[in-house]
C-alpha positions as CSV (number, residue, x, y, z in Angstrom):
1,X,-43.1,-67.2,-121.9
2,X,-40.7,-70.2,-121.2
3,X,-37.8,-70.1,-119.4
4,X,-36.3,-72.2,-122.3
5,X,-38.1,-69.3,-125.1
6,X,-36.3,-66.3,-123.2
7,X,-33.0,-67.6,-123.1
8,X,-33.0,-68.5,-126.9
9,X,-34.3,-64.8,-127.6
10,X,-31.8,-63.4,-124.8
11,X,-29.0,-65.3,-127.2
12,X,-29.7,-64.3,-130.2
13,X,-29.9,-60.6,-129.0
14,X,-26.2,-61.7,-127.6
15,X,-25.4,-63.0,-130.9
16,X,-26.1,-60.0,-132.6
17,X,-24.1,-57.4,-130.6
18,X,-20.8,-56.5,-132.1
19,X,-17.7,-57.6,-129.8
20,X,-16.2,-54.8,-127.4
21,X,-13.2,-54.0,-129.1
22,X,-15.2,-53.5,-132.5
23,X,-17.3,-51.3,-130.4
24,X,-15.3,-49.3,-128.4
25,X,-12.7,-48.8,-131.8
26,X,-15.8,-47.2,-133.9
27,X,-16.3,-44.8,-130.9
28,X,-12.7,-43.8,-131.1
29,X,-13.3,-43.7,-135.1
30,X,-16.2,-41.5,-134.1
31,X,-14.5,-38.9,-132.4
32,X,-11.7,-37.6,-135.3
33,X,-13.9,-35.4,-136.1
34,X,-14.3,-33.9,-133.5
35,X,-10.4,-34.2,-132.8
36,X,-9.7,-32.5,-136.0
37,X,-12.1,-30.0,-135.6
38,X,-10.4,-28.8,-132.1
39,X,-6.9,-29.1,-133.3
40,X,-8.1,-26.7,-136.3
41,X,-8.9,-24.0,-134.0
42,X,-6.9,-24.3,-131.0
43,X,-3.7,-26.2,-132.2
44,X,-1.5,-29.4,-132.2
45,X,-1.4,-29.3,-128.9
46,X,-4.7,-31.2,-128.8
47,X,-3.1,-34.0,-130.7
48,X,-0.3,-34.3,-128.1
49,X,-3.1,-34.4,-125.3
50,X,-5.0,-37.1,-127.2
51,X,-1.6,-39.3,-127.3
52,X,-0.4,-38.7,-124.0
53,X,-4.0,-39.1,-122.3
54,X,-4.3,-42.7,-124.4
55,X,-0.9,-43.6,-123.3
56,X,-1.1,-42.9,-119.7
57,X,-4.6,-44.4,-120.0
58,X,-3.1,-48.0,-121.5
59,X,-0.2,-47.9,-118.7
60,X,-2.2,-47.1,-116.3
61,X,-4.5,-50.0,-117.1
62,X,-1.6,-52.4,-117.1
63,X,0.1,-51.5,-114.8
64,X,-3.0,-52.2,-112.0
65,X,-4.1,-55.7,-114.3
66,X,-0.4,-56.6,-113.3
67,X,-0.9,-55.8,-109.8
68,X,-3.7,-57.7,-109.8
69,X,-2.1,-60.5,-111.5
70,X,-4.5,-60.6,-114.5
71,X,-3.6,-61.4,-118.0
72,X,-2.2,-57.7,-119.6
73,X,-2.6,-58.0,-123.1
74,X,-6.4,-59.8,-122.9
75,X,-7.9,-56.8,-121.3
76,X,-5.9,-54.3,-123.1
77,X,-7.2,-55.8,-126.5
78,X,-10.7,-54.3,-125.8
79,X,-9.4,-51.1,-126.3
80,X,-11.5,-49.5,-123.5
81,X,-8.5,-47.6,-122.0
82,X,-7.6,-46.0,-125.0
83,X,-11.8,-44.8,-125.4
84,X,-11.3,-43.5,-122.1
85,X,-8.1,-41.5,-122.6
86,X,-9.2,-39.6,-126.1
87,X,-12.7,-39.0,-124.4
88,X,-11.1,-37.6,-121.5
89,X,-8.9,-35.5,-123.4
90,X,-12.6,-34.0,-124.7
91,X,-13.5,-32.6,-121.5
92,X,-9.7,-30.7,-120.9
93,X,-8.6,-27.2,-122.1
94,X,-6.7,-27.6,-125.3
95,X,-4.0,-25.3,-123.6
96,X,-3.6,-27.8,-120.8
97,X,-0.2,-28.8,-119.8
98,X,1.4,-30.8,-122.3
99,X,-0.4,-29.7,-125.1
């Protein structure tokens, strides 16, 4: 295989890949279910730990891209912080504190 072959068929794999954001949005899509599904059984207060843990998950993510002088609203438009604070909400007690 060419050098120039594999880096035509490493582009169009590339190409093909949704973006981040698109990704990491259907992933939070994904998990309502399973949102709804523990707020059914054990309460609001899982939908007040799903907020809070996305909220202290974006400010959190700003507040070191603005230490490290880097662009804020660029890196927050992936929406990876707020994947990582409803999937961390996933793995705490729906009793926890502020629930």
């Amino acid at each position: 295989m060419s050098m120039m072959h594999a880096s035509t068929v490493k582009d169009a794999a590339a190409a093909s890949l949704p973006p981040t954001a698109s990704l990491m949005r259907w992933v939070i899509v994904a998990t309502l279910p399973g949102i709804a599904t523990m707020s059914y059984f054990f309460g609001l207060g899982v939908i007040s730990n799903v907020v809070l843990a996305a909220a202290f998950g974006i400010a959190l993510e700003a507040a070191v891209l603005r230490l490290r002088m880097r662009p804020i609203r660029v890196a927050l438009n992936d929406s990876s912080a707020l994947l990582t604070g409803v999937l961390l909400v996933h793995h705490c007690h729906p009793l926890a504190p502020g629930g």
